[in-house]
Structure formats: structure tokens, C-alpha cells
C-alpha positions as semicolon CSV with decimal commas, in nm:
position;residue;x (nm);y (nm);z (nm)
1;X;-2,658;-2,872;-1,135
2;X;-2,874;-2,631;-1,383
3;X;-2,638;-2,458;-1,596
4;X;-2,943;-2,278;-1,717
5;X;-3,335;-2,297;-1,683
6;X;-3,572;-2,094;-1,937
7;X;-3,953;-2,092;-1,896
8;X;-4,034;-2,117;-2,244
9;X;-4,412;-2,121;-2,175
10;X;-4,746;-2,214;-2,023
11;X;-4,955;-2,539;-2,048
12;X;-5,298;-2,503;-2,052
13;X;-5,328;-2,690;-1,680
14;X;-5,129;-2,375;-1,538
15;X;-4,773;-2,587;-1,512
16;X;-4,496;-2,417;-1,705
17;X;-4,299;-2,520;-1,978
18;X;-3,897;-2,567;-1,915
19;X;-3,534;-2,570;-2,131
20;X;-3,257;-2,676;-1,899
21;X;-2,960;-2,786;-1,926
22;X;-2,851;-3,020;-1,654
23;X;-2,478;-3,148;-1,515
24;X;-2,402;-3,410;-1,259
25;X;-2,077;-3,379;-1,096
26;X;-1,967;-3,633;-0,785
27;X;-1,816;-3,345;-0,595
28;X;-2,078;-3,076;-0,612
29;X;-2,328;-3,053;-0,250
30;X;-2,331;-2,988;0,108
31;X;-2,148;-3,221;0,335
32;X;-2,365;-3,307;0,697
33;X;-2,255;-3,486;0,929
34;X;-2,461;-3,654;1,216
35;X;-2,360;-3,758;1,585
36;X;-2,541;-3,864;1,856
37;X;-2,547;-3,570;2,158
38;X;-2,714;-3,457;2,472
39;X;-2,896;-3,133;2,327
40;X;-2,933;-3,082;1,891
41;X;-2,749;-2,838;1,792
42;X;-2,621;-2,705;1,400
43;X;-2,227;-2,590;1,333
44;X;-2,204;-2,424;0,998
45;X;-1,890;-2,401;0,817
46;X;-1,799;-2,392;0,459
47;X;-1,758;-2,114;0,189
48;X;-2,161;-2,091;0,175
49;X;-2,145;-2,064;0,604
50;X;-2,256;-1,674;0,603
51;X;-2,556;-1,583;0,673
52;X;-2,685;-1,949;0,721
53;X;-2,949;-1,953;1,010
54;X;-2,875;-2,254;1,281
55;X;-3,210;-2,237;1,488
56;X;-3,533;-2,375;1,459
57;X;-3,578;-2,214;1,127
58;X;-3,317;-2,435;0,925
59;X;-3,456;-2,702;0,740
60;X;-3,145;-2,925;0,872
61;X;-3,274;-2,871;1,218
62;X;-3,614;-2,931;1,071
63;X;-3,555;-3,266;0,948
64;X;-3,375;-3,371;1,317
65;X;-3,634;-3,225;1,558
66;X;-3,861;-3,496;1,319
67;X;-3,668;-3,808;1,466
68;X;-3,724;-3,688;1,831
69;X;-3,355;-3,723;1,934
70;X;-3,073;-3,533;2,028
71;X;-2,805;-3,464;1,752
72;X;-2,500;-3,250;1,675
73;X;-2,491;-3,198;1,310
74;X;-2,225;-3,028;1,131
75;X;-2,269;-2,880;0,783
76;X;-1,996;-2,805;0,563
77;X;-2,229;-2,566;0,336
78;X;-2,094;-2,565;-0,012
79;X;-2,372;-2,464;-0,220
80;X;-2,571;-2,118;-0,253
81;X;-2,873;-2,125;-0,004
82;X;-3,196;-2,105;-0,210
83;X;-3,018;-2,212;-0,506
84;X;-3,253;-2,495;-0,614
85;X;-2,964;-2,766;-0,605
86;X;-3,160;-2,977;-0,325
């Protein structure tokens, strides 16, 4: 987890320059869990849950429709959506 991220500058080939400072805790991310079904679908819970899109849209749903089968996946979203954590 980034406890903090500075752009300090600007290389020459465009990329920026970064400070960070950078955690690693064992209990920190999403939980998903994945179980064969007739039709995919996406449950959301989790203190994260709100506003969380479950259609086509989500990434999660993304990644499944990629394996060609059906699944029921359950997310237990713990982290900030768009929070750069993934």
C-alpha cells in the first residue's frame, strides 16, 4: 500500500520521476470468490460495496467473460475503487 507517492520530476524520455513510500500488510485487499454456475453473475459486498458497478463494465466480470464459462463470483470489496492498490 502507498502511504504516499510524489512526482518529483520528468526524465527526458517523458516517464516521470517518483518518491513513495511503500507497506505490505497480509490483510490489506479484496476478497473474490469463484464458483462454478449456470449464468455469470457479480455479488458485491464489503465496506467498499457502494457504488461498485456489477455488469459488463467491471473489470471482475471482465476477466470471467475471458474464460468463456459461467461463474458466480462474490467480492468482498475492501479497498477504495480506483485507488491504485491492484
Amino acid at each position: 500500500m502507498y502511504l504516499t507517492l510524489h512526482v518529483t520530476g520528468q526524465r527526458d524520455d517523458g516517464y516521470h520521476l517518483l518518491d513513495s513510500l511503500v507497506v505490505f500488510a497480509a490483510e490489506v485487499g479484496d476478497r473474490v470468490r469463484v464458483m462454478p454456475a449456470d449464468k455469470s453473475s457479480l455479488d458485491v459486498t464489503g465496506p467498499m460495496a457502494e457504488g461498485v458497478p456489477t455488469g459488463a463494465d467491471n473489470l471482475v466480470m471482465q476477466a470471467a467473460a475471458l474464460y468463456d464459462l459461467p461463474v458466480a463470483i462474490s467480492l468482498d470489496k475492501r479497498l477504495p475503487m480506483a485507488a491504485g492498490l491492484g
